[in-house]
C-alpha positions, 0 to 999 in steps of 0.5 A: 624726795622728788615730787613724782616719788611723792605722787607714786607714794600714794600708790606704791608700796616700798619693798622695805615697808612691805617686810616690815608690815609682815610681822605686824599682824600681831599685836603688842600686849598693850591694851592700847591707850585709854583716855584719860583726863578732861581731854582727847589726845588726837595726834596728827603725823603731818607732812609740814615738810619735805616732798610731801608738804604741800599735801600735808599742810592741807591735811593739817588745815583740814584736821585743825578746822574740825578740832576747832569746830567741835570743841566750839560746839562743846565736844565730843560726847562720851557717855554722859560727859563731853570731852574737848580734843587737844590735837598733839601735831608733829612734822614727819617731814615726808619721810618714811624713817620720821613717820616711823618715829613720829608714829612711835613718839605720839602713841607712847610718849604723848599716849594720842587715842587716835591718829590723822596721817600720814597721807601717802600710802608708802608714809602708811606703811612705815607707820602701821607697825608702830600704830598697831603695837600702840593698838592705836587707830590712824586714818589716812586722808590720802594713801589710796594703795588698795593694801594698804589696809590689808595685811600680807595675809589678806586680813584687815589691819585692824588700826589703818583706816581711810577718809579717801577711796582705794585706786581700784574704786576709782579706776571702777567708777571711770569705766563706768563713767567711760562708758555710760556716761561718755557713751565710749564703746572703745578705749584706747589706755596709755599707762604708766608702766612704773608705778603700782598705781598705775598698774593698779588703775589699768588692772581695775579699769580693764575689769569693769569696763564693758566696751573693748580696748583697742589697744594699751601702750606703757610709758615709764615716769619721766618720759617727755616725747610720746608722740611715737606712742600717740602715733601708734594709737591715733588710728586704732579707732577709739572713743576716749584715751585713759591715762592712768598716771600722774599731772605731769607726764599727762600734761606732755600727752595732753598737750602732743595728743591735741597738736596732733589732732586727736581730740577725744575725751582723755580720761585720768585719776586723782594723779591728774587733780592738780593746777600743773596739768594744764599749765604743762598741757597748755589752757586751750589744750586741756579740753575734754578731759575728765578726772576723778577726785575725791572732792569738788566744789562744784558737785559737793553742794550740800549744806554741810560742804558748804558750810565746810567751804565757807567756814574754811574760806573765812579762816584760811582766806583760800578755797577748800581743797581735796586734802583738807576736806578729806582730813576734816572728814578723817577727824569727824570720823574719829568723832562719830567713833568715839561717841558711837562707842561711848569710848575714847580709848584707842581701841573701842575707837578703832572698833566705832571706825570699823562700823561707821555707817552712812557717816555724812561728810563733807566729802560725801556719806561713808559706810566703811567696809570690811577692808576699812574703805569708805564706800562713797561717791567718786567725783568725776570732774570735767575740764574745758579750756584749762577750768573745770567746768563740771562735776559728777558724782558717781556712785 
């Protein structure tokens, strides 16, 4: 799978998902997996190969620094007894069919009480049948498709839960950010017309933002000339550019729109958040721009975050990034879950993720809502000279 069909994974859904997902909305007969033991079973279904591995690894290095840190602080409190976790890993290699069965093999071979992964939000949904017949919750540290936690019915899926925000939050926060912050009253928006994760930033940002849209044009993925398009909106009059889509078409229309002197902010989402951006747009080109993430060293500054950087420096010997934090959060949760509910059977952990209020994490303070989508801070971050040079969180 082509990297860009791995970016479109984290907000797109597969048709074929989609049908599968239909009949799930009722449950097996099983009352889920109780624990059982001196042990919590935690599965983690990682992308170790593939398209997706890159993001995988990261989730895997997240989820076993925290497995490591809680069994060293003794573990996990359940009731009047403390209980260390075995984390139960396979290798979904970033595809849909092995996420399926590596679902199905660590809810009923290895009867895991809860799930880390997969982190695409396609991966999710090839997943959730398997996770919700086991009655077995899974948190993803990366699929932002809205729903993916929804069911066709528009009820929750009672076991799929996130570590990260939706793309209508995030396209929200950029509006207000476009607006309050940058002070642009008009926006001109640049989208990717292929991708449901586009579609959805666009729909989400054009709802919030208070200023007026002089104009919105459509690319479709694997573009490479936008100087037509560019052309077409450099007059139109306004303050910022959104481009809704992923690093490496915006890296193309970065780099055309500053030859061809436009020089105003050029906002994205978490498709822009990764080092390719400026390598395609060029170091001096990517200037005012603006991207959210889910995580940043330089705005998540409390003590817990640092001590999560400087733990996973030391054994990692690499800085922390946004996947890893948002899995370290992702195994945390499971954790407050567990010892909220004095239960680590599957379901009374899923019934302590649906609750999880003011949870402080090193990605930020989580209240989950009804959807099971963390409320948090959105970090906005800031690049000058292909650096970031700034990060805000936005509420």
């Amino acid at each position: 799978m082509h990297r860009k069909k791995f970016f479109a994974a984290l907000g797109t859904i597969a048709l074929a998902s989609t049908l599968v997902l239909a009949g799930c909305s009722s449950s097996a007969g099983s009352s889920g997996n109780k624990q059982t033991g001196n042990t919590i079973k935690l599965g983690g279904n990682f992308e170790l190969s593939g398209a997706a591995a890159q993001y995988g690894q990261a989730m895997e290095r997240g989820t076993k620094l925290a497995v490591e840190q809680i069994n060293k602080d003794g573990g996990v409190k359940v009731g009047s007894k403390k209980l260390k976790i075995k984390l139960i890993q396979k290798d979904n290699k970033s595809d849909n069919s092995t996420v399926s069965s590596v679902a199905t093999d660590l809810t009923t071979k290895s009867k895991v009480n809860a799930v880390v992964g997969p982190i695409t939000s396609g991966a999710g949904l090839a997943a959730i049948p398997n996770y919700t017949k086991a009655k077995v919750p899974f948190i993803t540290p990366g699929g932002t498709q809205d729903s993916l936690t929804l069911q066709k019915s528009g009820k929750v899926q009672p076991y799929v839960f996130r570590s990260c925000f939706e793309d209508s939050y995030q396209g929200k926060a950029l509006a207000k950010y476009a607006y309050n912050t940058l002070n642009a009253k008009k926006v001109a928006i640049l989208a990717d017309k292929s991708t449901d994760y586009a579609q959805g930033l666009t729909k989400a940002f054009k709802a919030e933002y208070k200023g007026k849209v002089v104009t919105t044009e459509y690319y479709q993925s694997g573009d490479k000339d936008f100087n037509t398009l560019l052309t077409k909106m450099k007059n139109k009059g306004f303050d910022a550019i959104f481009v809704p889509g992923y690093y490496s078409e915006a890296g193309l229309i970065i780099k055309q729109a500053r030859e061809m002197g436009i020089s105003t902010p050029i906002l994205g989402a978490d498709g822009f958040a990764d080092p390719k951006l400026a390598k395609i747009a060029g170091t001096n080109n990517t200037t005012n721009v603006y991207y959210t993430t889910h995580f940043d060293t330089l705005a998540n500054t409390d003590a817990k975050a640092t001590n999560y950087m400087k733990a996973f420096k030391a054994k990692y010997n690499e800085d922390a990034g946004t996947f890893d934090a948002l899995a370290y959060d992702a195994t945390y949760m499971i954790k407050d879950a567990i010892e909220s509910e004095k239960s680590a059977d599957s379901t009374k952990i899923a019934d302590g993720l649906a609750k999880i209020k003011n949870f402080n994490g090193v990605t930020g303070t989580i209240t989950m809502d009804k959807n099971h989508n963390p409320q948090k801070q959105v970090i906005i971050t800031k690049v000058d000279n292909g650096k970031e040079v700034s990060a805000t969180a936005v509420k």
